[in-house]
SEFIZA-3560 file (N, C-alpha, C; in Angstrom, 3 decimals):
REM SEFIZA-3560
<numar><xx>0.846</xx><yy>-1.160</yy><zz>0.000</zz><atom>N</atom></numar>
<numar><xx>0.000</xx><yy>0.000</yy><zz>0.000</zz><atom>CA</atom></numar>
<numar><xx>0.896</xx><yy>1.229</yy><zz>0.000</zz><atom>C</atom></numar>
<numar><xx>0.849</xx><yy>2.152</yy><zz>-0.779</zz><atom>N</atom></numar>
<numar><xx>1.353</xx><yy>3.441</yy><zz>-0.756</zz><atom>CA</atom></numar>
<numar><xx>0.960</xx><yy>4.154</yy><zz>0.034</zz><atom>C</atom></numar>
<numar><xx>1.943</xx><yy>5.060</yy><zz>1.142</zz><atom>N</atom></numar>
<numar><xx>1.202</xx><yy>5.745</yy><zz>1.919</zz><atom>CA</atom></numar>
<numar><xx>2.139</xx><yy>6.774</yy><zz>1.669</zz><atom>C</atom></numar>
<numar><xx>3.344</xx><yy>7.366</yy><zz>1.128</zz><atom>N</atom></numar>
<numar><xx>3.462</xx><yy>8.736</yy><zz>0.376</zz><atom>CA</atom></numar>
<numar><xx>4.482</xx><yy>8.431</yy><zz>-0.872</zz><atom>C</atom></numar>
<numar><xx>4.567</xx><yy>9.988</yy><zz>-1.326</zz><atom>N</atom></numar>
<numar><xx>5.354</xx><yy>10.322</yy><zz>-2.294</zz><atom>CA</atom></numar>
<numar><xx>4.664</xx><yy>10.430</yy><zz>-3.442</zz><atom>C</atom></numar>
<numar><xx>5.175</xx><yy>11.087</yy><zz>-4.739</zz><atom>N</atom></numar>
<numar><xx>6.606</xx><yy>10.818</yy><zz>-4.644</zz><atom>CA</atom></numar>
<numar><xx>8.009</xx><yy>11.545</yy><zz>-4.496</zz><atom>C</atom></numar>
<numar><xx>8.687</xx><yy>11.077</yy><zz>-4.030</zz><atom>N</atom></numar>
<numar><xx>9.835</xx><yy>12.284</yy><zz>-3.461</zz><atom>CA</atom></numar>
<numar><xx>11.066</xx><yy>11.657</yy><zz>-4.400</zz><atom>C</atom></numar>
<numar><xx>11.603</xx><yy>11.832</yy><zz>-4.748</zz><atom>N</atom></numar>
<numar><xx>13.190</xx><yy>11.621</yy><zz>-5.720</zz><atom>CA</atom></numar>
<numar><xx>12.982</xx><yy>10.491</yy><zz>-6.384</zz><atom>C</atom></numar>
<numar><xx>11.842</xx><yy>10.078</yy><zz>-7.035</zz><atom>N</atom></numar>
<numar><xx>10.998</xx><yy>9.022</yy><zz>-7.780</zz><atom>CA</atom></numar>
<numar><xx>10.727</xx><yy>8.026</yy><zz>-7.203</zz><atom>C</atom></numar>
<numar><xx>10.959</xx><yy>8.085</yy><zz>-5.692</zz><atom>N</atom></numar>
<numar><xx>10.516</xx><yy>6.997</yy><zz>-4.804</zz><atom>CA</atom></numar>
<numar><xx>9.316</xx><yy>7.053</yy><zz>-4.063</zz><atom>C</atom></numar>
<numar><xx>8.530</xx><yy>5.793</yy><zz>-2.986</zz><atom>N</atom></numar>
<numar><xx>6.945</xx><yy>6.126</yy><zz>-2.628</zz><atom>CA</atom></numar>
<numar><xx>7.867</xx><yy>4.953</yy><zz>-1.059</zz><atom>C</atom></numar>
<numar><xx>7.036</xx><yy>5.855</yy><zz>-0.107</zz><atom>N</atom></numar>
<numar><xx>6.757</xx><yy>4.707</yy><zz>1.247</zz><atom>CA</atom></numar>
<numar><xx>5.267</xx><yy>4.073</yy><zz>0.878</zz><atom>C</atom></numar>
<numar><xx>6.101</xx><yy>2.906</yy><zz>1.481</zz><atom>N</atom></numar>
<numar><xx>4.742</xx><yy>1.972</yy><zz>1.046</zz><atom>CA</atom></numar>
<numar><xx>4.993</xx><yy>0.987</yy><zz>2.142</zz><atom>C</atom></numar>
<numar><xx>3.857</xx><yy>0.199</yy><zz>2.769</zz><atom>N</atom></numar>
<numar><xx>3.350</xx><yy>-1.144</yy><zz>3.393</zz><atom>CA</atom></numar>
<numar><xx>2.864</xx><yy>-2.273</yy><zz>3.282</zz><atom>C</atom></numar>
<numar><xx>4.203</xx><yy>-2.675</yy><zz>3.347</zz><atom>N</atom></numar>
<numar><xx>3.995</xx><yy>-4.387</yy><zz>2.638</zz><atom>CA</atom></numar>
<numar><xx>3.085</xx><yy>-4.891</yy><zz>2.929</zz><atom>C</atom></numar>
<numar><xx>2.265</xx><yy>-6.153</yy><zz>2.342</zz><atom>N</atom></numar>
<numar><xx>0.971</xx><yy>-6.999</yy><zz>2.675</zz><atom>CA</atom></numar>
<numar><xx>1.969</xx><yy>-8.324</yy><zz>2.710</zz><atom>C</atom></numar>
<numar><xx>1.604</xx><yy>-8.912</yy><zz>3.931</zz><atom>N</atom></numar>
<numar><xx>2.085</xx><yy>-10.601</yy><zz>3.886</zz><atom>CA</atom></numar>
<numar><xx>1.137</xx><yy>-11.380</yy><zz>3.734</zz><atom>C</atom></numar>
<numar><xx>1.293</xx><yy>-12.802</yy><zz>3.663</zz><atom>N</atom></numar>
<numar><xx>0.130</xx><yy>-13.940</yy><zz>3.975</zz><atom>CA</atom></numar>
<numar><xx>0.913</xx><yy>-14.324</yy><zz>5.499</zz><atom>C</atom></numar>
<numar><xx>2.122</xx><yy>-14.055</yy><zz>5.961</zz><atom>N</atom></numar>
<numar><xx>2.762</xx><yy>-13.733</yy><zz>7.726</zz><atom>CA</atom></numar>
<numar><xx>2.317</xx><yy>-15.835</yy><zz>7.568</zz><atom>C</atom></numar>
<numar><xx>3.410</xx><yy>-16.401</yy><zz>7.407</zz><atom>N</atom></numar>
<numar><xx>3.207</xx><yy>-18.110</yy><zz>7.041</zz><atom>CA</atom></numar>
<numar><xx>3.063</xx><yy>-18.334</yy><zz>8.428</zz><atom>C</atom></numar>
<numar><xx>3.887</xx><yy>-17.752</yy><zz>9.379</zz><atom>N</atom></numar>
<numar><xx>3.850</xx><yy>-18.148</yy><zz>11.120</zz><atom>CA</atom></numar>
<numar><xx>2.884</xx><yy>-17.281</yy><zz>12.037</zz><atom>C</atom></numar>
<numar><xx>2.280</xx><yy>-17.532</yy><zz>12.366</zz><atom>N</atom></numar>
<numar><xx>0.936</xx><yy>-16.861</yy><zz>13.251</zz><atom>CA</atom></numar>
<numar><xx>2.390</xx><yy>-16.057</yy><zz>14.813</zz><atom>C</atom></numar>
<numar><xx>3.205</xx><yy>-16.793</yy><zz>15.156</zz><atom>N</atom></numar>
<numar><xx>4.062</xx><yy>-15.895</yy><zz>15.860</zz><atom>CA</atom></numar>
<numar><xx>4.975</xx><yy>-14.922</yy><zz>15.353</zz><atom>C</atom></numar>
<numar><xx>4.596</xx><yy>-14.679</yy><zz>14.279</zz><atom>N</atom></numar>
<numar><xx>5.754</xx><yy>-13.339</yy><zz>13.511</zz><atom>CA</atom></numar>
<numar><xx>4.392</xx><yy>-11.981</yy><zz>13.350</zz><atom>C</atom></numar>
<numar><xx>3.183</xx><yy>-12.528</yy><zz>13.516</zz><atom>N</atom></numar>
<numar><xx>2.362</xx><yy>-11.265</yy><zz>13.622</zz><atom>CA</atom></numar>
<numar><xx>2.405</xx><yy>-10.406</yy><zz>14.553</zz><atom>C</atom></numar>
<numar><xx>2.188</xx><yy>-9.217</yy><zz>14.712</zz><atom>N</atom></numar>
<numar><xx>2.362</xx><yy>-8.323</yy><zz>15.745</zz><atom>CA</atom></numar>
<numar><xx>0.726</xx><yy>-7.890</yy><zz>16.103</zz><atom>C</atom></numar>
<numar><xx>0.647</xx><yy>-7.917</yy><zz>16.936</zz><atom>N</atom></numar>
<numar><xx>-1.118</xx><yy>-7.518</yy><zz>17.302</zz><atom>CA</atom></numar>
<numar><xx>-1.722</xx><yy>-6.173</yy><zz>17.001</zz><atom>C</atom></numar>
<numar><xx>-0.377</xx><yy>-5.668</yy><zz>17.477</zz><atom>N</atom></numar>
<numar><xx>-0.709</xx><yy>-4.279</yy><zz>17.686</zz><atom>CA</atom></numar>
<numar><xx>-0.873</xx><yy>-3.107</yy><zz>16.181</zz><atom>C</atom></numar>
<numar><xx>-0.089</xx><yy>-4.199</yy><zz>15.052</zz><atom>N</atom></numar>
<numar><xx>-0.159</xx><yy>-3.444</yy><zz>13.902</zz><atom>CA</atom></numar>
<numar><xx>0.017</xx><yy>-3.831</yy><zz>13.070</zz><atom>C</atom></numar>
<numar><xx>-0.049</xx><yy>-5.223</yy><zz>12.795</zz><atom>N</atom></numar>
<numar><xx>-0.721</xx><yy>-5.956</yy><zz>11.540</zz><atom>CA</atom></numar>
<numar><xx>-2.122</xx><yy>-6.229</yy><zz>11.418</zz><atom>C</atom></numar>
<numar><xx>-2.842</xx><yy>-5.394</yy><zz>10.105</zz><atom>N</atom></numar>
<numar><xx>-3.892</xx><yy>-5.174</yy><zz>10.049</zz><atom>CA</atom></numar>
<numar><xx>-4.403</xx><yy>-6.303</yy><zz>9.136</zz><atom>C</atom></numar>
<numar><xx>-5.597</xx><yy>-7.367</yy><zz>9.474</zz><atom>N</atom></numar>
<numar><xx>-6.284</xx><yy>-8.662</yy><zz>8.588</zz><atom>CA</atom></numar>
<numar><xx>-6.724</xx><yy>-8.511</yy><zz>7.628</zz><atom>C</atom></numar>
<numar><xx>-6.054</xx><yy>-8.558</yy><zz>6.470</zz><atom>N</atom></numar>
<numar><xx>-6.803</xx><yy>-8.499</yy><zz>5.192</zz><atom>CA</atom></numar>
<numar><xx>-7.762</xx><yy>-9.717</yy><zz>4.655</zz><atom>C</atom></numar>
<numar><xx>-8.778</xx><yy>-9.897</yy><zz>5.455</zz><atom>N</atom></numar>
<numar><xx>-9.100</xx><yy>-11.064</yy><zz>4.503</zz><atom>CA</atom></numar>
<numar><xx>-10.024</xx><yy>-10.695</yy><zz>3.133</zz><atom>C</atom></numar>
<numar><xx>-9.826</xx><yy>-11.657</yy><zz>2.361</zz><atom>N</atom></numar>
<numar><xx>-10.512</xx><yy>-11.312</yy><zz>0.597</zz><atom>CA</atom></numar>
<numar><xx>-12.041</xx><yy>-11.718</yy><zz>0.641</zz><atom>C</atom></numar>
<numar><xx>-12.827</xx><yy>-12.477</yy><zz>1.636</zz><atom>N</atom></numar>
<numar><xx>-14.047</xx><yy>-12.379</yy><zz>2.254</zz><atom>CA</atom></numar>
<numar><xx>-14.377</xx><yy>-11.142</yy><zz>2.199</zz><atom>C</atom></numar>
<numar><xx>-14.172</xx><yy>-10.277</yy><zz>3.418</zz><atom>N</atom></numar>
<numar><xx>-14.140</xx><yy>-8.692</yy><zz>3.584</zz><atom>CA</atom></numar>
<numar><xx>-13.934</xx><yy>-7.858</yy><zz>2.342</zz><atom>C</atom></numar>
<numar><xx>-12.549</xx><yy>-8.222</yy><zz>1.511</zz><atom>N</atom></numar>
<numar><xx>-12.017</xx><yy>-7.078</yy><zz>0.693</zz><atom>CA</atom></numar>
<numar><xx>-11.925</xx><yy>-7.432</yy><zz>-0.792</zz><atom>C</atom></numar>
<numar><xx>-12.897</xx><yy>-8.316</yy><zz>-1.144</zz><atom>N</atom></numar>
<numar><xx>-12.434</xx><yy>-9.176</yy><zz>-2.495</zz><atom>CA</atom></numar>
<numar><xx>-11.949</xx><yy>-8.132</yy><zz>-3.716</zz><atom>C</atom></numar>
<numar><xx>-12.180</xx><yy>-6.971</yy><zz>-3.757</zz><atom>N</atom></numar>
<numar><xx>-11.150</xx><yy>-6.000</yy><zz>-4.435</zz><atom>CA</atom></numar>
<numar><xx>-10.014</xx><yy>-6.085</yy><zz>-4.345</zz><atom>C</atom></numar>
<numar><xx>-9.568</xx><yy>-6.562</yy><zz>-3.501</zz><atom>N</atom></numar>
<numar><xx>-8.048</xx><yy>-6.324</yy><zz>-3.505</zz><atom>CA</atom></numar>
<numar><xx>-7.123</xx><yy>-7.574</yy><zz>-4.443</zz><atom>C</atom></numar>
<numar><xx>-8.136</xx><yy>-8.174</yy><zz>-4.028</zz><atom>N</atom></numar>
<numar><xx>-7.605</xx><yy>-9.629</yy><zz>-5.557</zz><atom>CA</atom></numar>
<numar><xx>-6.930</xx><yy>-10.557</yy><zz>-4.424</zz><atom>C</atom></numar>
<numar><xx>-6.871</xx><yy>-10.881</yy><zz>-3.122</zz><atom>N</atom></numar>
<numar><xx>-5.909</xx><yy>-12.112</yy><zz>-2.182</zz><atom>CA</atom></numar>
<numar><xx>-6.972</xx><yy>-12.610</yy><zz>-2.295</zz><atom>C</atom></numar>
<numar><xx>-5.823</xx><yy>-14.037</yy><zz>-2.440</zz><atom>N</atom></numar>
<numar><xx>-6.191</xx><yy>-15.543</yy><zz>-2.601</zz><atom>CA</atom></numar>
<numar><xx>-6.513</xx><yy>-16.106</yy><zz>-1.199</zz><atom>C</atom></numar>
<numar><xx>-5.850</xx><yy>-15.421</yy><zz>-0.268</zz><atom>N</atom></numar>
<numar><xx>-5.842</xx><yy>-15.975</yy><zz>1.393</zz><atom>CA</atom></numar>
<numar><xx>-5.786</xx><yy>-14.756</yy><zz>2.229</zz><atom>C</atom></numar>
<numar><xx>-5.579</xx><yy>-15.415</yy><zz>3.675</zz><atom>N</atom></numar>
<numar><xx>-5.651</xx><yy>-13.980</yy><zz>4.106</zz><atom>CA</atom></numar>
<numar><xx>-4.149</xx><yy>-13.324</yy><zz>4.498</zz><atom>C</atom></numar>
<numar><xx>-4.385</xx><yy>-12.117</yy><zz>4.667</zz><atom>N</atom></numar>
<numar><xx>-2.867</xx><yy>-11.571</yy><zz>4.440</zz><atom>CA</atom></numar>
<numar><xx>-2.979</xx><yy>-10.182</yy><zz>5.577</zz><atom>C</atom></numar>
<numar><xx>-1.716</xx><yy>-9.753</yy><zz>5.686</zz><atom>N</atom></numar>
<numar><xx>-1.716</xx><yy>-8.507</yy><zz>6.666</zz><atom>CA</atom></numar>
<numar><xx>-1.057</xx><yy>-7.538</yy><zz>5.944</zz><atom>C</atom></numar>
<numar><xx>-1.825</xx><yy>-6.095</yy><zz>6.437</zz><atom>N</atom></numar>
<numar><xx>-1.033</xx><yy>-4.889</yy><zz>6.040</zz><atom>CA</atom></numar>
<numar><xx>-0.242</xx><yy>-4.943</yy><zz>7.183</zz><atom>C</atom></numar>
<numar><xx>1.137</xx><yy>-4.818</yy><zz>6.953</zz><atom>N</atom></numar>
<numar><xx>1.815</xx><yy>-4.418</yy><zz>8.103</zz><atom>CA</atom></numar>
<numar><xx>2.656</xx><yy>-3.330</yy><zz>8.143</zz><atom>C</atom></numar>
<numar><xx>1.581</xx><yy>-2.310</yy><zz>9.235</zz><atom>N</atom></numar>
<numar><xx>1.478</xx><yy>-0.926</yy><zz>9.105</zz><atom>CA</atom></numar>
<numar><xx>2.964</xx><yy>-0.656</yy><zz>10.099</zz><atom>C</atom></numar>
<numar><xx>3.746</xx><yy>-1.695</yy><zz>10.733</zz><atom>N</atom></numar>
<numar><xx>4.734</xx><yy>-0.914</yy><zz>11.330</zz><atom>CA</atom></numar>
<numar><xx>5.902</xx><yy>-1.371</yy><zz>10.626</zz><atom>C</atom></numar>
<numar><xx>5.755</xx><yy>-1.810</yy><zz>9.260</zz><atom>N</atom></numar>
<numar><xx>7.221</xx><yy>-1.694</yy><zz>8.480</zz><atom>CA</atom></numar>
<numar><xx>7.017</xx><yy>-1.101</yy><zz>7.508</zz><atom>C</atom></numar>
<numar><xx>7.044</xx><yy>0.364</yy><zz>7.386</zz><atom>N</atom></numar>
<numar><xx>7.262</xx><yy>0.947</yy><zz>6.229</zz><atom>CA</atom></numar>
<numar><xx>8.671</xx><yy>0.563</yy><zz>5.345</zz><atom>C</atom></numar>
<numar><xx>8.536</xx><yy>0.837</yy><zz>3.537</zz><atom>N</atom></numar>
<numar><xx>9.815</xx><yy>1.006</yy><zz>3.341</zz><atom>CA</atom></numar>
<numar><xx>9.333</xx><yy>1.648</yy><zz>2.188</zz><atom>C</atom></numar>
<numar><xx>10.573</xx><yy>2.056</yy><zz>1.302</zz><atom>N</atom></numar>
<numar><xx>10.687</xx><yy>2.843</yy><zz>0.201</zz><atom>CA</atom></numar>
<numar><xx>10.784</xx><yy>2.199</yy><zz>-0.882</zz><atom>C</atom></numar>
<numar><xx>10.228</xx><yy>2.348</yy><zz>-1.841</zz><atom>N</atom></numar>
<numar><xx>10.297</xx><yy>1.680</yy><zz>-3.481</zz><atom>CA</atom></numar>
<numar><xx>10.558</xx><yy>2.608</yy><zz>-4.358</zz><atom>C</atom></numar>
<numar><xx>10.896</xx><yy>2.245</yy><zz>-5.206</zz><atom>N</atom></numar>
<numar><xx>10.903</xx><yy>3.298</yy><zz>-6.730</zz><atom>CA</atom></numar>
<numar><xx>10.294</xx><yy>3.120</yy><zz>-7.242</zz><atom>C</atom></numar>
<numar><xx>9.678</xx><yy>4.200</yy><zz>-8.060</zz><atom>N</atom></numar>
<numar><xx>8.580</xx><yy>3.805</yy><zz>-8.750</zz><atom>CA</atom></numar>
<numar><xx>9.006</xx><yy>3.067</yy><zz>-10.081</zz><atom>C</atom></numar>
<numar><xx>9.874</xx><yy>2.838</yy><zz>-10.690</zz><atom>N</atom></numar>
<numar><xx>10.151</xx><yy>1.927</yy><zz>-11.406</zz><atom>CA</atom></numar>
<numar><xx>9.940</xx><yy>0.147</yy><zz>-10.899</zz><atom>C</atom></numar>
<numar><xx>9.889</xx><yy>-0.035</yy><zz>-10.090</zz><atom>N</atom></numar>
<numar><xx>9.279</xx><yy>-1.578</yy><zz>-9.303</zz><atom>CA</atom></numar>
<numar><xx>7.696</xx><yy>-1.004</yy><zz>-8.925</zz><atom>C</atom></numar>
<numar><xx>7.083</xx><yy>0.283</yy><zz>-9.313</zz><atom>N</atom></numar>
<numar><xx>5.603</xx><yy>-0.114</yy><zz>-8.937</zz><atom>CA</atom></numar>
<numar><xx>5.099</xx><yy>-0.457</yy><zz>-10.559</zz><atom>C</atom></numar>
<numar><xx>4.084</xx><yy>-1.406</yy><zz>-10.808</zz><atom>N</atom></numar>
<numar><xx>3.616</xx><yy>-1.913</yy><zz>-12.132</zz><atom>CA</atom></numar>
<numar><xx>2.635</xx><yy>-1.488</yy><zz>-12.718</zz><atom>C</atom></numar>
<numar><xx>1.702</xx><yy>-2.181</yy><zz>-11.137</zz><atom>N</atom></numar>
<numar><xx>0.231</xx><yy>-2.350</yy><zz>-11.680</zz><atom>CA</atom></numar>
<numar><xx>-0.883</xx><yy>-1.592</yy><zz>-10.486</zz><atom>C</atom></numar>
<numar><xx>-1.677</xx><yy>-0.705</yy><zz>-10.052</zz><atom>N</atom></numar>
<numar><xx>-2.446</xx><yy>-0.885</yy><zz>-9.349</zz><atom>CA</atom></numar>
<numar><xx>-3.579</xx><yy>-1.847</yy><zz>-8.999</zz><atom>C</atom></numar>
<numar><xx>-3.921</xx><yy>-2.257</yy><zz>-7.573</zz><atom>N</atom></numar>
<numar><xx>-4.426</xx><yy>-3.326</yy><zz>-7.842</zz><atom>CA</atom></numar>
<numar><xx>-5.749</xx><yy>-2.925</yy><zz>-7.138</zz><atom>C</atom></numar>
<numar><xx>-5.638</xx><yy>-1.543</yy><zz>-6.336</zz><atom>N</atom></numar>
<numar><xx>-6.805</xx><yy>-1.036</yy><zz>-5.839</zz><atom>CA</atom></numar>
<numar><xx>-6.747</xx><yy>0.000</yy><zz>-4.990</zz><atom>C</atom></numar>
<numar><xx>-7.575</xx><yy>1.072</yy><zz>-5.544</zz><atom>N</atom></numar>
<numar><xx>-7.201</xx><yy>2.519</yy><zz>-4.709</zz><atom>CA</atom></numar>
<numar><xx>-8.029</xx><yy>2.444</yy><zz>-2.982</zz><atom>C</atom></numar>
<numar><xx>-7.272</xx><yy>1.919</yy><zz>-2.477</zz><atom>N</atom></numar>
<numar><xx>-8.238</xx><yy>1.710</yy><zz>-0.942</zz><atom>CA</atom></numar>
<numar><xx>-8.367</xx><yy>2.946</yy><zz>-0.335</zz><atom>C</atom></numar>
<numar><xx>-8.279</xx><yy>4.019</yy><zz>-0.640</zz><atom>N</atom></numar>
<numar><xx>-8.757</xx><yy>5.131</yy><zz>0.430</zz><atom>CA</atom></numar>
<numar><xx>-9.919</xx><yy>5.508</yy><zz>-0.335</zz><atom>C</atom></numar>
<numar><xx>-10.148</xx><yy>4.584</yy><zz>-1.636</zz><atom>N</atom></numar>
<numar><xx>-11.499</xx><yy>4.877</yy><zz>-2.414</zz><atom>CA</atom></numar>
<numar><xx>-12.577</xx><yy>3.802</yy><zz>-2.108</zz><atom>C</atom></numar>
<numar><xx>-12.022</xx><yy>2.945</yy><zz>-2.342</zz><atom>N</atom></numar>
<numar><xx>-12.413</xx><yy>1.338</yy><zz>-2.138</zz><atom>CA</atom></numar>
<numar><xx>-13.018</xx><yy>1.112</yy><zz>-1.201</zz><atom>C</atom></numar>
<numar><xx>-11.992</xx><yy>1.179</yy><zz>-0.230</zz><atom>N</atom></numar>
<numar><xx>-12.241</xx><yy>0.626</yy><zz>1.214</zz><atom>CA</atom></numar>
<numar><xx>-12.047</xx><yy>2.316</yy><zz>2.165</zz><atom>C</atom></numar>
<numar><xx>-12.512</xx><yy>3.047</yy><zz>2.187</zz><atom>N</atom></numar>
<numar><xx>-12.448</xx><yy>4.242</yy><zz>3.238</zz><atom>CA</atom></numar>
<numar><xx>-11.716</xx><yy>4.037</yy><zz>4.412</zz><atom>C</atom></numar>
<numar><xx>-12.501</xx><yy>2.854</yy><zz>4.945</zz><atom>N</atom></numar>
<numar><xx>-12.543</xx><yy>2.700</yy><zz>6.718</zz><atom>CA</atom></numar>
<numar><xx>-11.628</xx><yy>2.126</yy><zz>6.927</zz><atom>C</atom></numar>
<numar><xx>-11.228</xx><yy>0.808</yy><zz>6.115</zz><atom>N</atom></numar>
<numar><xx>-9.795</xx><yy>0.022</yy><zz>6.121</zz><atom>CA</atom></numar>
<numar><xx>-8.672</xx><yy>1.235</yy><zz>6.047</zz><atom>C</atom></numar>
<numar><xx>-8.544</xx><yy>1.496</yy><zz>4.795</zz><atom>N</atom></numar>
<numar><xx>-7.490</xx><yy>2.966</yy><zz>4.910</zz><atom>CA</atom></numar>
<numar><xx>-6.892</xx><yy>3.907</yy><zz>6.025</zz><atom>C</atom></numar>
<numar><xx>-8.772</xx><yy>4.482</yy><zz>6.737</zz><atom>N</atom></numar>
<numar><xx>-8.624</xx><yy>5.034</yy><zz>7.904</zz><atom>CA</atom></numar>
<numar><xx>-7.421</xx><yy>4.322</yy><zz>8.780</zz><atom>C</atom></numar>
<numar><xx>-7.944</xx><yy>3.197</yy><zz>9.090</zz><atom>N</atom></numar>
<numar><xx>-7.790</xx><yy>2.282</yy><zz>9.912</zz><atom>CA</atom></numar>
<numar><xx>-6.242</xx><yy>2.097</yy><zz>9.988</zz><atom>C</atom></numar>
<numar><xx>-5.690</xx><yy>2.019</yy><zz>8.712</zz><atom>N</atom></numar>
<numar><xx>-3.953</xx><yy>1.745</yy><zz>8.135</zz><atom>CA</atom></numar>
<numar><xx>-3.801</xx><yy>2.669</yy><zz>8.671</zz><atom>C</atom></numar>
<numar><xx>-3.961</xx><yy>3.908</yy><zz>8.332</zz><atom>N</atom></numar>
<numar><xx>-3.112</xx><yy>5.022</yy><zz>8.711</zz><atom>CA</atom></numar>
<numar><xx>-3.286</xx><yy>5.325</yy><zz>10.125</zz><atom>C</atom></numar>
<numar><xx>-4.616</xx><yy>5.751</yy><zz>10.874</zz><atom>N</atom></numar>
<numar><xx>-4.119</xx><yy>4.928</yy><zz>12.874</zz><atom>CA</atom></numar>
<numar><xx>-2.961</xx><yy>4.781</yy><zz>12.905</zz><atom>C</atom></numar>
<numar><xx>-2.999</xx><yy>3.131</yy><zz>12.444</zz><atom>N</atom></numar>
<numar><xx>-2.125</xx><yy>2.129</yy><zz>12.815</zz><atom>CA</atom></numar>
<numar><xx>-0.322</xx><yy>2.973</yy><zz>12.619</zz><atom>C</atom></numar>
<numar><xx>-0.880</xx><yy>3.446</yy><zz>11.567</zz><atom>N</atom></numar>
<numar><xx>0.729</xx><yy>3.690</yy><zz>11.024</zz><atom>CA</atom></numar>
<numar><xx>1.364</xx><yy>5.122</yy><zz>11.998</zz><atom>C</atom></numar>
<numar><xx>0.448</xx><yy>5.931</yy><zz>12.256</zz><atom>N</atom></numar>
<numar><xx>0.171</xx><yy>7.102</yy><zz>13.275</zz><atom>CA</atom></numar>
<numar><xx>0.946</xx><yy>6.375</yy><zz>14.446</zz><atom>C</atom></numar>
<numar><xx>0.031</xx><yy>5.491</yy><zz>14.893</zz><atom>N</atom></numar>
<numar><xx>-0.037</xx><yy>5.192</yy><zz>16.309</zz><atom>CA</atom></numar>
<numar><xx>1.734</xx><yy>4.377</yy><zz>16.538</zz><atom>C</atom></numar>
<numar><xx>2.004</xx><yy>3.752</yy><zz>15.593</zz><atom>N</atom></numar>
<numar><xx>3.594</xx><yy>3.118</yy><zz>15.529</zz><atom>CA</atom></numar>
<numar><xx>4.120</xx><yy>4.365</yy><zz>15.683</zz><atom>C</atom></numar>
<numar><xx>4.727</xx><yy>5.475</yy><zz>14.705</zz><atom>N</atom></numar>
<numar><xx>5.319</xx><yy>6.257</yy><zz>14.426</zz><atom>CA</atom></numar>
<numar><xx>5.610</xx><yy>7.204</yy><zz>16.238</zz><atom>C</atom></numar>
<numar><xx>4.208</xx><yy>7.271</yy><zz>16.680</zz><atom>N</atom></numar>
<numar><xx>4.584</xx><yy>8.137</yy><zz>18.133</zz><atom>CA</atom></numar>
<numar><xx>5.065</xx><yy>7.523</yy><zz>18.508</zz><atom>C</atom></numar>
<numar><xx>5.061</xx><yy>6.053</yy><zz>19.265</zz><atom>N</atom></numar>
<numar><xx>5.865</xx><yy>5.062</yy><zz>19.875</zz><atom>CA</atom></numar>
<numar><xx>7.442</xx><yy>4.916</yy><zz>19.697</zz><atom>C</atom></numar>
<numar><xx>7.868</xx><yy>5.069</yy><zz>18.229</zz><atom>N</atom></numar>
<numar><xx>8.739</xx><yy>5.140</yy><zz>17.776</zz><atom>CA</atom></numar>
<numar><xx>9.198</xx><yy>6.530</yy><zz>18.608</zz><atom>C</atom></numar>
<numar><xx>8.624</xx><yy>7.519</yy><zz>18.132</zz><atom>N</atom></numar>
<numar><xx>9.276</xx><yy>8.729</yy><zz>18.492</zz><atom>CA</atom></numar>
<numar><xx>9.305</xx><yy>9.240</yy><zz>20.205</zz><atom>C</atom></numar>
<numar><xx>8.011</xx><yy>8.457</yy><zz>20.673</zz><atom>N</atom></numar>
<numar><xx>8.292</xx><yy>8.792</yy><zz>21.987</zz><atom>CA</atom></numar>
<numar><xx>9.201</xx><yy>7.812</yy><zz>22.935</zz><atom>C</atom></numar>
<numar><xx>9.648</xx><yy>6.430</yy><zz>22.454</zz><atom>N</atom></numar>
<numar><xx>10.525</xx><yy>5.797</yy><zz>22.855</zz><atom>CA</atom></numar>
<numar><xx>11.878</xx><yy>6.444</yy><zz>22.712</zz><atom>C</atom></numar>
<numar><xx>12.261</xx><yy>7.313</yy><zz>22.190</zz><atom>N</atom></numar>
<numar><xx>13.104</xx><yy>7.735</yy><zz>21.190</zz><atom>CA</atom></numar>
<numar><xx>13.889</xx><yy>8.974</yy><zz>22.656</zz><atom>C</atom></numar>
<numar><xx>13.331</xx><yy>9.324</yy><zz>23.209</zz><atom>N</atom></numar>
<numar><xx>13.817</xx><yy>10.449</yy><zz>24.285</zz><atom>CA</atom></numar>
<numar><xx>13.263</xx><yy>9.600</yy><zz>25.801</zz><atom>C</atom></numar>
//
């Protein structure tokens, strides 16, 4: 999921897993994608946004859109960005 840019032809974005080990999920900020709920999004199974690892791509590795979710899905979106909010203070207030 793209959540900015683009800045020097690159985008932060949040990977989606299918997370194969139920102990590598984090509670607090891997968000359940299941394709029941979201069948727009095109998953075969269920999968997580996981809103506390951002990273950076170029837009030369982005291809295809596969679904504008702050159109799509509103509330899910909402919901990502919380999540991604709510990491980021933690981060920063652990930080001092």
């Amino acid at each position: 999921m793209i959540i900015g840019g683009p800045r020097n032809n690159d985008y932060t974005v949040l990977p989606v897993s299918s997370v194969s080990k139920r102990q590598f999920l984090d509670s607090d900020f891997d968000l359940e994608l299941d394709p029941q709920k979201f069948p727009l999004l095109g998953l075969t199974k269920i999968c997580y946004l996981r809103t506390h690892k951002q990273t950076i791509v170029n837009q030369n590795a982005l291809t295809t859109e596969i679904c504008d979710l702050k159109s799509v899905y509103p509330d899910l979106y909402l919901q990502a960005m919380i999540l991604v909010e709510k990491f980021e203070k933690m981060i920063i207030d652990s930080a001092f």
